[in-house]
KOLDODREN-396934 format. One record per residue (C-alpha): x, y, z. Coordinates in steps of 0.05 Angstrom, whole numbers, plus 5000, padded with zeros to 4 digits. Layout:
N
XYZ;...
END
This chain:
413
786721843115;782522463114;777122673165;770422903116;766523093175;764723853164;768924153219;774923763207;774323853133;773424593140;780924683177;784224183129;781224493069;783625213105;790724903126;792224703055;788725193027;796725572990;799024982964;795724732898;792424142890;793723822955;787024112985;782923522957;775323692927;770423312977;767722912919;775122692899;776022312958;774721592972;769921503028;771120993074;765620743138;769320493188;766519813234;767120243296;764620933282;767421543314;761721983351;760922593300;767522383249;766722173180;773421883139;776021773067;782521643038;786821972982;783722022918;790021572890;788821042945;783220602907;787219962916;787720102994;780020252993;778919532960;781819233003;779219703063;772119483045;773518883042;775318833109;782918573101;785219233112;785819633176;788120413195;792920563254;792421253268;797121883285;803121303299;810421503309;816221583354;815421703420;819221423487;813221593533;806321853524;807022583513;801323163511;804223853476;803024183556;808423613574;813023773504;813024563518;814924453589;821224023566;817223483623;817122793581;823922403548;823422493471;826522143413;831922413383;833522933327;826022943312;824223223241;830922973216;830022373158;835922033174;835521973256;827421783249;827921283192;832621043255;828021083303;822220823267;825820153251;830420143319;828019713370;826620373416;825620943383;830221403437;836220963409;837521353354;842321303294;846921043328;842620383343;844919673311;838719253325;832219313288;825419093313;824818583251;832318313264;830518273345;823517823330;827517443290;833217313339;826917093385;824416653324;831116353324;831316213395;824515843387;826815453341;821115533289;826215603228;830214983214;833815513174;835116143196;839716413135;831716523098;828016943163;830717613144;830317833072;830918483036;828818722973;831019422984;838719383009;841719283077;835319603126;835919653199;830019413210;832318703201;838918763233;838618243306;843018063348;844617343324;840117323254;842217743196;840317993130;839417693054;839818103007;834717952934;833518252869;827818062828;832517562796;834017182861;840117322917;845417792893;850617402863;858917332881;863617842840;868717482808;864916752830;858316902790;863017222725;869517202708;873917852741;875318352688;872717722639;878517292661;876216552668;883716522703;881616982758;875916592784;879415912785;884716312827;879816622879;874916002888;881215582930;881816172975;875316182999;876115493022;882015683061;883115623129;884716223154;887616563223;885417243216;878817423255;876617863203;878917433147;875216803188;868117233189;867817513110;869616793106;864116533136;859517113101;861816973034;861216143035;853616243071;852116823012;854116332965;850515712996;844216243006;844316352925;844615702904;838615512947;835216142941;834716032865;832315332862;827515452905;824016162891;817716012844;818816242772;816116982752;809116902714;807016342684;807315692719;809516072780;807616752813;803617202768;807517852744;803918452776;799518982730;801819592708;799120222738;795620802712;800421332723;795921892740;801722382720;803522172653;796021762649;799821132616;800620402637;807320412678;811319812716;810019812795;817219812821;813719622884;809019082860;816318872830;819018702894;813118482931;812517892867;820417742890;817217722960;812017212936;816616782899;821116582961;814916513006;812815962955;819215572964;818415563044;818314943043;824714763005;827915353052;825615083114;822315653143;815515743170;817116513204;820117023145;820617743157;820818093091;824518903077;821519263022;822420062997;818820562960;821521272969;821121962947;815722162989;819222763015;815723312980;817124013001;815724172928;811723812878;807523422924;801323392888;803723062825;809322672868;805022362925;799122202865;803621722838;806921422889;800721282932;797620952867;803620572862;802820422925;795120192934;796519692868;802419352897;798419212965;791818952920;796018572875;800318292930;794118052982;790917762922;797317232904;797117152981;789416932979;791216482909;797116222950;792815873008;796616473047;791416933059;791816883145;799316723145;801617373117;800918043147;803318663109;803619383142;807820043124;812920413166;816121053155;820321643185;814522163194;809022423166;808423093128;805923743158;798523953155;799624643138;803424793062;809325143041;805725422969;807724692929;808824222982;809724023055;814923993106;816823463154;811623213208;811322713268;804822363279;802221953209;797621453193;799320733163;796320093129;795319413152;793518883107;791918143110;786917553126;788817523200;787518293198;781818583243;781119073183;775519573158;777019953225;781820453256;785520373310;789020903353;786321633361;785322013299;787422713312;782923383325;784223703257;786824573263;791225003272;793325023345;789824443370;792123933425;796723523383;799124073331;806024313361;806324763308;804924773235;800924233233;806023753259;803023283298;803422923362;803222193362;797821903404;800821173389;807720973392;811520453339;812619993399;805719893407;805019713325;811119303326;809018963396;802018763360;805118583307;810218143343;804717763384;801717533319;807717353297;808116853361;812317203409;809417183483;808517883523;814217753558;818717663496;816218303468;817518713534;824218413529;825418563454;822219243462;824919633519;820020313514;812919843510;811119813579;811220553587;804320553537;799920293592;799419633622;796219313554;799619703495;797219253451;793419563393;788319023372;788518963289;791018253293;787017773295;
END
């Protein structure tokens, strides 16, 4: 999200001003007019965000503004002075992708539980899943973010759960092989560690079979297959990798019922949005991929008779820095983020968007700036929706109390 108003235009326009391209023409932006306006501030959004605008304007999207890891509030006088607790190895992708999914951002890398993974240990507890093997799936790979306590992690491809080498195919093509390992599994065993991959193995197994009887079928009869994208790069019709997973996504949301869930929390990935070099081109596509996977993914949610059940929002590690570096941008703090859905108090901003310049309040320095919300408040919102009481969340999230005696952010309905 961009400020238009002339002032704040003027220093972005001036901040950006070395690096080509990625100081956007006024009249390439897409205005947006926010419910709530902000005295003197005028917004749009990237010129590749036309999906997000859609859905903006038609009020089932929302903005949280200048969002990200923080332990405490923290003003730059309070940073400078060394005065406030801050999150770890700030700047650095791997520590903040961390802290961004950990369920305290101060934790750091070290940290085993993710804020998904911890609301659904609480789901758990509450017994609203008769199953619990379905609450926690990823399209993307193992993620912290879903890593609890008690609940764990399903993997997916677009072709269902990943299946068991040397169960799902013969080893090395030897029929002999597989006839050899399936009696093992069924083993009792003394071991510990033999005991648990055990136990992971027979549930990954029971998880596939399931898993792929009940997932709807891809296209027709089931969930629609996602449009291509304009690539605005190469300008030809291109698969969404995104869209992709978001279909998976849909598919085992419409076999709930046969899964016996009615709480999922769902992983999925797009990358390569760390453009020191390139960014232009890089960030064109991406956040086009990006704006057609969320329109094409609320719409199968509104066909579904889903459109208040499910809630869709981004996360990240950090934003990008204001200022340039002649082709692209270096690694930031405070960024902005989507939230999209029917329950969604959207076509409005929440959070305070940022005074835009060089040297301003929340600028420590090249344009990286200071968050004026912290992901505990986004995930604590997000978690109250989700039916978790305050007390739960002040339990699951250890840093939310220190964000005012309400740190709730208000875009959920």
């Amino acid at each position: 999200m961009i400020a238009t108003d002339s002032d704040s235009f003027t220093a972005f326009t001036q901040a950006r001003s070395g690096a080509p391209g990625l100081a956007y023409p006024l009249n390439e932006l897409l205005p947006i007019t926010l419910k709530t306006p902000q005295s003197g501030r005028t917004f749009a959004l990237n010129p590749s965000l036309g999906g997000v605008q859609n859905l903006f304007n038609a009020g089932r999207a929302a903005i949280v503004a200048n969002m990200g890891t923080l332990v405490t509030p923290a003003t730059k006088a309070q940073i400078n002075a060394n005065s406030v607790p801050l999150p770890d190895s700030l700047f650095s992708h791997f520590d903040q992708t961390a802290a961004w999914q950990a369920i305290a951002s101060n934790l750091g890398s070290g940290e085993h539980v993710g804020w998904g993974g911890a609301v659904a240990d609480a789901i758990e507890a509450m017994n609203l899943n008769s199953n619990s093997m379905f609450t926690c799936i990823s399209t993307a790979g193992n993620a912290l973010f879903l890593a609890g306590q008690s609940s764990f992690q399903l993997n997916v491809t677009p072709a269902g759960p990943i299946p068991i080498y040397g169960l799902a195919q013969p080893p090395f093509g030897a029929p002999g092989a597989t006839n050899a390992l399936s009696p093992i599994l069924g083993n009792d065993e003394t071991n510990l560690f033999a005991q648990e991959y055990q136990t992971v193995i027979n549930r990954s197994i029971q998880a596939q079979s399931m898993l792929t009887s009940a997932m709807a079928p891809a296209g027709t009869g089931g969930v629609a297959n996602p449009p291509q994208y304009l690539d605005p790069v190469t300008t030809k019709l291109t698969d969404n990798p995104l869209a992709a997973s978001l279909q998976t996504v849909a598919r085992i949301i419409a076999g709930r019922a046969s899964l016996g869930v009615t709480r999922q929390i769902f992983y999925v990935q797009l990358g390569s949005f760390d453009t020191h070099d390139g960014q232009a081109q890089t960030h064109a596509r991406l956040l086009t991929q990006l704006g057609s996977a969320f329109e094409y993914f609320d719409g199968v949610m509104v066909n579904m008779g889903l459109s208040n059940s499910v809630t869709s929002f981004t996360i990240s590690d950090f934003g990008r820095t204001l200022t340039s570096n002649s082709d692209g941008t270096d690694h930031g703090w405070g960024s902005h983020h989507f939230v999209v859905g029917g329950a969604v108090q959207g076509q409005n901003m929440y959070g305070q968007y940022p005074v835009i310049g060089s040297n301003q309040a929340n600028d420590l320095g090249a344009g990286r700036l200071i968050p004026t919300t912290a992901v505990e408040q986004y995930a604590g919102t997000l978690a109250s929706w989700f039916g978790l009481s305050d007390g739960q969340i002040r339990n699951v999230f250890p840093n939310f109390g220190n964000f005012g005696t309400s740190p709730y952010l208000g875009f959920m309905g």
